[in-house]
C-alpha positions in Angstrom: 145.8 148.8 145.6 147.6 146.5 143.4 145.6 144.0 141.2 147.5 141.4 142.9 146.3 142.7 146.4 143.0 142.8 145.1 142.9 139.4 143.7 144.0 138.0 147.5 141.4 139.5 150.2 140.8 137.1 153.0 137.8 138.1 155.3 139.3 137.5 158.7 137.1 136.6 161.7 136.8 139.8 164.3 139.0 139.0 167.0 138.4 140.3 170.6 141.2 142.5 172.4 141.5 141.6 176.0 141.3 138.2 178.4 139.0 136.2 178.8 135.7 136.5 180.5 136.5 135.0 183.7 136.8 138.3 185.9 134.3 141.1 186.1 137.9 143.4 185.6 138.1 142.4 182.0 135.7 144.4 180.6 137.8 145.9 177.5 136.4 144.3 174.3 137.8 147.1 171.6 138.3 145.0 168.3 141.1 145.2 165.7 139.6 143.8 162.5 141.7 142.5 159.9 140.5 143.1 156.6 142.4 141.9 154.0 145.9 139.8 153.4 148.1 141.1 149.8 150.0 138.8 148.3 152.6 141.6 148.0 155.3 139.5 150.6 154.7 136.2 148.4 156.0 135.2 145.3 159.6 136.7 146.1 161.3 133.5 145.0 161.1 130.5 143.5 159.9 128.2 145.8 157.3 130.6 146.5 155.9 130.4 143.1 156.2 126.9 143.1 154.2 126.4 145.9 151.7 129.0 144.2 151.8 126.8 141.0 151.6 123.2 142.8 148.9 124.2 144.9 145.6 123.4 142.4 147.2 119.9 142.0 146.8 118.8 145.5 142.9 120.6 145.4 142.4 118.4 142.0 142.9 115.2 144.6 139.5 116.2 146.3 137.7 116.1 142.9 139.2 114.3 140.3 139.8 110.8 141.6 137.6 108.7 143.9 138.3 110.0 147.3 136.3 111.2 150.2 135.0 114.2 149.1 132.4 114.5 146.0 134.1 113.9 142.7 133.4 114.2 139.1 134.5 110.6 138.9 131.9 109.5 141.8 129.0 111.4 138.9 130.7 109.7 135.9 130.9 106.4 137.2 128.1 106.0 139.2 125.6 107.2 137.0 127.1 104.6 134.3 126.5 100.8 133.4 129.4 99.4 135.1 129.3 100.2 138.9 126.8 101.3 141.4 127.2 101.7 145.1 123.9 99.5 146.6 123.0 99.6 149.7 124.3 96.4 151.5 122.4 95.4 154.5 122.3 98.3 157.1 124.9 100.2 154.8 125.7 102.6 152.4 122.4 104.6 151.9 124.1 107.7 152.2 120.8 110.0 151.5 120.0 108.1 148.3 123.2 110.0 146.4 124.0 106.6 145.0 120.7 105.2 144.2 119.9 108.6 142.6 122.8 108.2 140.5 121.9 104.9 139.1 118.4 105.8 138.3 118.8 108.8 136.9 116.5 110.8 139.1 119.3 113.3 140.8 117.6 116.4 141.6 119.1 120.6 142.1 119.9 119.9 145.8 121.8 116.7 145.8 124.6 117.2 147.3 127.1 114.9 145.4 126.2 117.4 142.7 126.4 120.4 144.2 130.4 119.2 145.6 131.5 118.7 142.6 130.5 121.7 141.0 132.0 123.8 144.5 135.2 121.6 144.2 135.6 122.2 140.2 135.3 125.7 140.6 137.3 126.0 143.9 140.2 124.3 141.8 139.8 126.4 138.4 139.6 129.8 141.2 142.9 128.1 142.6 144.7 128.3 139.1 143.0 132.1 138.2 144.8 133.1 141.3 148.2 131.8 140.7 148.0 133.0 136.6 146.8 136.8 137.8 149.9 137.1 140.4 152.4 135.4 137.9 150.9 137.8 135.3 151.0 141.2 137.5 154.6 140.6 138.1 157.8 140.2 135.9 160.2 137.0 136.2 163.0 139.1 137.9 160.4 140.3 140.7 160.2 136.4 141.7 163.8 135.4 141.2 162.6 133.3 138.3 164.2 132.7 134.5 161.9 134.0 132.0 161.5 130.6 130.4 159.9 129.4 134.0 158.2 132.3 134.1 156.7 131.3 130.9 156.0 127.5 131.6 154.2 128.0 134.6 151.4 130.6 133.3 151.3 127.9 130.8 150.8 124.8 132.8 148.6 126.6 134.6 146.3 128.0 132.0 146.7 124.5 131.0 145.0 123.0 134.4 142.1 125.5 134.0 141.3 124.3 130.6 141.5 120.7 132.2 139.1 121.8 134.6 136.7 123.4 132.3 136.8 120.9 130.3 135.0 118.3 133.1 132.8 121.0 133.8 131.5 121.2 130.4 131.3 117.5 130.3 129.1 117.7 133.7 126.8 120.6 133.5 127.7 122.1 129.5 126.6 125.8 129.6 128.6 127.4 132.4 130.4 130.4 133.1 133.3 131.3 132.0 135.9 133.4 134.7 139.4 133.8 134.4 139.8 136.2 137.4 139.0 135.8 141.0 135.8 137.4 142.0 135.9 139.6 138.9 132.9 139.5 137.7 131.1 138.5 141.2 127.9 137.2 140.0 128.9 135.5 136.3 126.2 134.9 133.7 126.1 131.4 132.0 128.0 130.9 128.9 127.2 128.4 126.1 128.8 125.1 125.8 129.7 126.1 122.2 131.5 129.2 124.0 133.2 126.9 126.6 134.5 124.5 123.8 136.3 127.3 122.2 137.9 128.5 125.7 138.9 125.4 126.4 140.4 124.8 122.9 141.7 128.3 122.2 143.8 127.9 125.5 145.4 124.5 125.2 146.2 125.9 121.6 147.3 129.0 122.4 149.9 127.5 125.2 151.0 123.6 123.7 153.9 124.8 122.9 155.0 126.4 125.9 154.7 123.4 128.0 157.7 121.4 128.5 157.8 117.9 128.0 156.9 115.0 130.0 159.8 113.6 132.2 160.7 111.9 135.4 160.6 115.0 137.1 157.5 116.5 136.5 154.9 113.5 136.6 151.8 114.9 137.7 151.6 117.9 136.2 150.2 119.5 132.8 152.8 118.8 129.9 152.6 118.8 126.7 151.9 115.3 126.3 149.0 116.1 128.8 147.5 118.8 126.7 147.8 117.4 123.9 145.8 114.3 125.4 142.9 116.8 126.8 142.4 117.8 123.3 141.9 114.6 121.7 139.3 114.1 124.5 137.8 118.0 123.1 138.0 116.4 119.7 136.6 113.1 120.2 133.4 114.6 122.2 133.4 117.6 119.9 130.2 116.6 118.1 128.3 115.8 121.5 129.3 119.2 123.2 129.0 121.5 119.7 126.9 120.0 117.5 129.8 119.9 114.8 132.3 117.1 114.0 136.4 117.0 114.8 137.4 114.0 113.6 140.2 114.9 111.8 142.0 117.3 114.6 141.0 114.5 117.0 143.4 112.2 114.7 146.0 114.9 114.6 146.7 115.6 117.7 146.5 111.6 118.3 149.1 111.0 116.1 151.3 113.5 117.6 151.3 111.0 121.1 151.5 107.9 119.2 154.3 108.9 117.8 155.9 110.2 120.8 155.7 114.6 119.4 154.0 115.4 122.7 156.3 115.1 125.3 158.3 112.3 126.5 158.7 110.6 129.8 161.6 108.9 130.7 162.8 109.5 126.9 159.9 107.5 125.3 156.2 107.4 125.4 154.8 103.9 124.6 152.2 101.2 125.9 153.2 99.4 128.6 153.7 95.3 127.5 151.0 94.4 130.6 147.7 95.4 132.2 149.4 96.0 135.7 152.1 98.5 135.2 150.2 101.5 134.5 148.2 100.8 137.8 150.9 99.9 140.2 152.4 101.3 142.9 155.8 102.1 141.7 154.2 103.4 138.2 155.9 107.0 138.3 158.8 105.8 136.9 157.8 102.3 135.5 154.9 103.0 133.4 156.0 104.5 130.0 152.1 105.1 128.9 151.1 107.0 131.4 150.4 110.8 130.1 148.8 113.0 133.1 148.3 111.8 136.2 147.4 112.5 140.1 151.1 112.0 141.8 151.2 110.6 145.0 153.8 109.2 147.6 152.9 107.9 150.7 156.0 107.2 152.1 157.3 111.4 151.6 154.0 112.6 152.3 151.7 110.6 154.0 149.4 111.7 151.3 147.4 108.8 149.2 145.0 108.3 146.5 142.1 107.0 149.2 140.6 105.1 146.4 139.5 102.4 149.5 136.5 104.8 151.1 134.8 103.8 147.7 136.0 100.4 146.9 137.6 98.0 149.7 135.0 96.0 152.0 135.1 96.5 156.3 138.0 93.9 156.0 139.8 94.8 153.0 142.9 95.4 154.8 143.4 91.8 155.3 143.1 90.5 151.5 145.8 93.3 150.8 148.5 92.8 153.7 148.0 96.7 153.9 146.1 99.2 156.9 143.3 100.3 155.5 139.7 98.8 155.3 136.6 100.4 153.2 133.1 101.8 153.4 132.1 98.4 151.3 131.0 100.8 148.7 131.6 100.6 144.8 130.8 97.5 143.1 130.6 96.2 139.4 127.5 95.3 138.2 126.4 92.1 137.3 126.3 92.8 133.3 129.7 94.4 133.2 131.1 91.7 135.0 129.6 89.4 132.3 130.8 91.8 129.6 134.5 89.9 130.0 135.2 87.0 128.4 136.1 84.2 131.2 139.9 84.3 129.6 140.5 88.2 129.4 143.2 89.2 131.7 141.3 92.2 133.1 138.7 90.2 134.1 140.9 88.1 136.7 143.8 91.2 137.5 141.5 93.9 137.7 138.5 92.3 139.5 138.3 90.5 143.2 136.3 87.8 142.8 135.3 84.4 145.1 136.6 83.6 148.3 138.8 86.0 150.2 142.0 85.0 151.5 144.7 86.5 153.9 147.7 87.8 152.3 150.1 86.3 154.4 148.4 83.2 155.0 146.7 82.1 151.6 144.9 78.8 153.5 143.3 81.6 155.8 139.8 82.8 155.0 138.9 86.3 155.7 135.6 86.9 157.4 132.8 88.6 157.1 131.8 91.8 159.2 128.4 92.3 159.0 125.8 89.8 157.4 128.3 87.4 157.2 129.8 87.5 160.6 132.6 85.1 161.4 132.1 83.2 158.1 133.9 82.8 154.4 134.0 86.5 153.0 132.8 85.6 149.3 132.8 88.1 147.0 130.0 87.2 144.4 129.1 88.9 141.3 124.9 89.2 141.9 123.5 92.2 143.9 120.7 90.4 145.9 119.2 89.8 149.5 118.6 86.0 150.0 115.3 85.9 152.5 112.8 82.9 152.9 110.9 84.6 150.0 113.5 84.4 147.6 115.7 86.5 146.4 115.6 90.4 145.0 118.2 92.6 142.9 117.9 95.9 143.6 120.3 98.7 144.7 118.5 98.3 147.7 119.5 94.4 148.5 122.7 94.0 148.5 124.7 92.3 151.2 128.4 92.9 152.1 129.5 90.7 149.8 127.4 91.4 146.6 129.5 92.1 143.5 132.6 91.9 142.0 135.0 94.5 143.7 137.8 96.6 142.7 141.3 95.5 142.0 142.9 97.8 139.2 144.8 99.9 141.1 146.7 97.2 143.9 148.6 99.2 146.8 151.1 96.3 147.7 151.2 94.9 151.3 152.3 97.2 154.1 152.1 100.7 155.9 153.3 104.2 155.2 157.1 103.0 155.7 157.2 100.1 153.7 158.6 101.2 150.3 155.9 102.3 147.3 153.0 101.0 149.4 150.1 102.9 148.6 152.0 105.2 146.4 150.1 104.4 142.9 149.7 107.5 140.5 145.9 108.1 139.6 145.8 107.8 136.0 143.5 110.9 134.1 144.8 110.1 130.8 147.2 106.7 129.1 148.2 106.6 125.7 145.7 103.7 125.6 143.0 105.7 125.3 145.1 107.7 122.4 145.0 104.6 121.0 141.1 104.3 121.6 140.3 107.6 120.2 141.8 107.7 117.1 140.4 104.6 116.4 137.0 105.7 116.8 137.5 108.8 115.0 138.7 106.7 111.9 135.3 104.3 112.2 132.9 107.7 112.9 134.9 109.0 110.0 134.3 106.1 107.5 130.3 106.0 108.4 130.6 103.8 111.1 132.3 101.2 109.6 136.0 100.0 110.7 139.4 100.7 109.0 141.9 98.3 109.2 144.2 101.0 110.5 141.5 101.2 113.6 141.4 98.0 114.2 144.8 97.5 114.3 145.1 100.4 116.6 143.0 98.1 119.1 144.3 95.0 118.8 147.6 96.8 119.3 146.2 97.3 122.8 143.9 94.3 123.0 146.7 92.0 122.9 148.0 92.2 126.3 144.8 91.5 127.4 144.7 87.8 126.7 147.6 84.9 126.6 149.4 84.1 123.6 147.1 80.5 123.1 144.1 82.6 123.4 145.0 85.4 121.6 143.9 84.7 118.3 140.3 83.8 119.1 140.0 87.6 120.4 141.6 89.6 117.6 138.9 91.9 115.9 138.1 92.6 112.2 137.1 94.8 110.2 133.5 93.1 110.9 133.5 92.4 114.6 134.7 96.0 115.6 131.8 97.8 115.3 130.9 100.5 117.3 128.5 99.3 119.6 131.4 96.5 120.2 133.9 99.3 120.6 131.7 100.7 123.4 132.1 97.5 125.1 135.6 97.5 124.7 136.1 100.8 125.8 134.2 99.9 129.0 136.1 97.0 129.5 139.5 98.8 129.1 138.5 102.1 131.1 136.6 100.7 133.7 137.2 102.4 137.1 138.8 105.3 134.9 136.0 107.7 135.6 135.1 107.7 131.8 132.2 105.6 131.1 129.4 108.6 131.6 131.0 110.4 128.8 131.5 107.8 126.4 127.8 106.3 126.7 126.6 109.8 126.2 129.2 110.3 122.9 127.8 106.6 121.4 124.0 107.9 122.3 123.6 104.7 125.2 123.0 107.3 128.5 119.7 107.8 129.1 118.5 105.0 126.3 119.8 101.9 127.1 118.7 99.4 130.1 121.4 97.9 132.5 120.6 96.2 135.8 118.2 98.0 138.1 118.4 100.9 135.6 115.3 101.5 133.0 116.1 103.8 129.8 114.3 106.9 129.3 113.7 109.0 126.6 114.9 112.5 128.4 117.8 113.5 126.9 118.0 116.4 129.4 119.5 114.2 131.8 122.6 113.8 129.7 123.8 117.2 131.5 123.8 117.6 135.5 121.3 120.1 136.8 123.3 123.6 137.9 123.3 122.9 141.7 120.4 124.8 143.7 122.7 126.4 146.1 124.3 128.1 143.0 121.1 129.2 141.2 120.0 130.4 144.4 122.8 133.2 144.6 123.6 133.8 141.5 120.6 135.2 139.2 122.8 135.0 136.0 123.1 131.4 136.3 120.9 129.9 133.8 119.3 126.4 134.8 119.5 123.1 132.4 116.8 122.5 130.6 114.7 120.0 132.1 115.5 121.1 136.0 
């Protein structure tokens, strides 16, 4: 048996020979069992290797963005001091997952937890599969050039790296496996050890990658590898113990100055706070580096972003079809965090009274609580009762908090043109931007550079209208870096970032936000390894502190 056969067995279920029991005459019930399916049929061409290669992309939808399923962005925003999924009235509960979240008190069995890590993996097996059958085969075997051959097994490599490195951000020591089911039960690696993978591979293939163009948004590139490794080097210190400053700045520069890829001939920032986001920003949003493609209108296939954000009547404040679980909202200090002039504050955030799209005079409703009256969105978590009021994650009503308008889908249905057909950002040369500015302050002992502060004023500027612009520039001696955290969450918010960076600037577990107390356990800045795993897998080693 070929490696490649080996790599590929599917148990199939048993499946009975005969008719069905409806007659004492059918009485033969001898089984054929199909063991195992080889992948020696499949990767004959090139659209069959293409499909192979494409396939962890549409898996990374089910993890990597806030969907359905159980994400690593639902654990790194959730958790954070900007949003927090209260329950409103009779909803959203869900099993505590949320509330846990907040508080800080998930435990080995959650299941929002224990998802992610089975959706991660799933994903990283996904891209192991494709690079063993690419690798036990020759490019003339799959009707393939030699060059494709070699950009695939490095875009490829360069997704699992993407994927260990959220892993390592979630749960730190894991294992490390490159091959399907080889070994079966893996023993726990250290986060050191997983650092080096992760680096080590994105090094070993950068320049095999092809650039960034129109036709190949939404997949690893160099201008995507090189922007997972300034997110390696910026955290380096957190998940190592030892500082990377300076690569962290080097492989910035390389984007800022447009060496790691291209798309559409130049990479730049966009000149607004709406392109990126958009629905037609495939081809209109130069700053864009790595995203999660999607087109609605060829596939029917969108970034469902509205189970977690849009209220029960959502659909009418949009002019689209789709309503919400009344979920995510932002909390009352982040909403506070933006000056009553920043741009973001009033783009990215719905706020007030709700009106219909195509009728602006029209209130919508309420659904629940507010039944038949003014749906007004307001920026304070709390139950109004004859005692008073509380603010808790468990009294909110269907209208508590400011709600999510980043990403807007345009008015519509699946055959209106670009409607719901936004790109899920995982990485903008923004954040470039970001990051080598906070390398150069953590560099000069905390203290900012002029060069950094440029860097985010150079951002900062869109954010803001030309007559109130200069009352928002920073200095050298308003940009520190408990201001930079700020900024970064203003910037990033609904970006599935803010975990990471309050753990990188020490502000996880030790700072208070609403309905969140600090705590001294700095065990809780890594996710417990998820019962179910520990369970079957004796090698596993548990996180301290679970």
């Amino acid at each position: 048996m070929t490696t490649a056969m080996k790599k590929n067995k599917f148990l199939f279920f048993t499946i009975l020979a005969g008719c069905l029991l409806v007659s004492s005459s059918c009485t033969n019930l001898d089984e054929t069992v199909y063991s195992e399916l080889s992948t020696s049929g499949f990767y004959s061409n090139s659209d069959e290797v293409q499909s192979a290669v494409l396939r962890p992309y549409t898996h990374a939808r089910a993890w990597a963005a806030p969907t359905s399923q159980q994400s690593y962005w639902r654990l790194n925003e959730y958790s954070g001091d900007q949003l927090a999924w209260p329950v409103k009235g009779i909803h959203g509960y869900d099993s505590g997952y949320w509330i846990r979240l907040h508080y800080h008190t998930w435990t080995t069995q959650d299941y929002t937890i224990q998802r992610a890590w089975e959706l991660m993996f799933w994903g990283m097996g996904l891209c192991n599969d494709a690079i063993t059958n690419l690798e036990d085969r020759t490019a003339s075997d799959m009707g393939i050039d030699d060059s494709d051959w070699t950009a695939y097994i490095a875009e490829l490599r360069g997704f699992r790296a993407f994927h260990y490195l959220k892993i390592m951000d979630l749960w730190g020591n894991v294992p490390i496996v490159t091959e399907v089911g080889e070994p079966e039960y893996p023993a726990t690696e250290s986060r050191e050890d997983v650092f080096d993978f992760v680096e080590s591979e994105l090094l070993d293939i950068i320049d095999d990658l092809p650039e960034l163009t129109s036709s190949n948004i939404g997949r690893v590139t160099k201008a995507a590898g090189y922007a997972m490794l300034a997110e390696l080097y910026l955290n380096a210190e957190t998940w190592t113990g030892t500082a990377r400053w300076d690569d962290c700045i080097d492989v910035c520069d390389k984007l800022i100055a447009g060496d790691g890829g291209s798309q559409l001939g130049t990479i730049g920032l966009d000149s607004d706070i709406l392109t990126p986001f958009c629905n037609t920003n495939t081809t209109t949003s130069n700053e864009n580096l790595f995203v999660l493609a999607y087109d609605y209108q060829s596939t029917s296939n969108y970034c469902g972003w509205n189970s977690d954000f849009y209220h029960f009547n959502q659909k009418y404040i949009y002019g689209g079809d789709k309503n919400g679980n009344d979920g995510a909202v932002v909390i009352p200090s982040a909403y506070d965090a933006f000056d009553d002039d920043d741009l973001r504050k009033s783009e990215w955030m719905l706020i007030g009274t709700q009106y219909y799209y195509d009728d602006p005079t029209t209130t919508v409703k309420g659904a629940y609580e507010y039944s038949g009256q003014d749906l007004v969105f307001v920026k304070d978590i709390m139950r109004h009762t004859e005692g008073g009021t509380t603010s808790t994650m468990y009294t909110g009503e269907e209208n508590s908090g400011a709600r999510f308008n980043k990403y807007q889908p345009g008015a519509g249905t699946s055959a209106t043109a670009n409607y719901w057909s936004n790109d899920w950002v995982l990485y903008r040369l923004t954040e470039i931007y970001f990051d080598k500015a906070e390398a150069l302050i953590r560099q000069n002992g905390g203290v900012a550079t002029q060069e950094a502060v440029d860097l985010i004023n150079t951002c900062r500027d869109r954010d803001f209208s030309a007559a109130d612009w200069d009352a928002h520039k920073y200095t050298t001696s308003t940009l520190t870096l408990d201001e930079l955290l700020a900024e970064r969450g203003r910037e990033f918010i609904f970006e599935g970032k803010r975990r990471t960076d309050l753990i990188r600037f020490g502000a996880f577990v030790t700072e208070d936000w609403w309905d969140h107390t600090a705590s001294d356990d700095d065990d809780l800045n890594l996710f417990p390894i998820p019962y179910s795993q520990t369970s079957v897998n004796s090698n596993l080693v548990q996180n301290d502190g679970y």
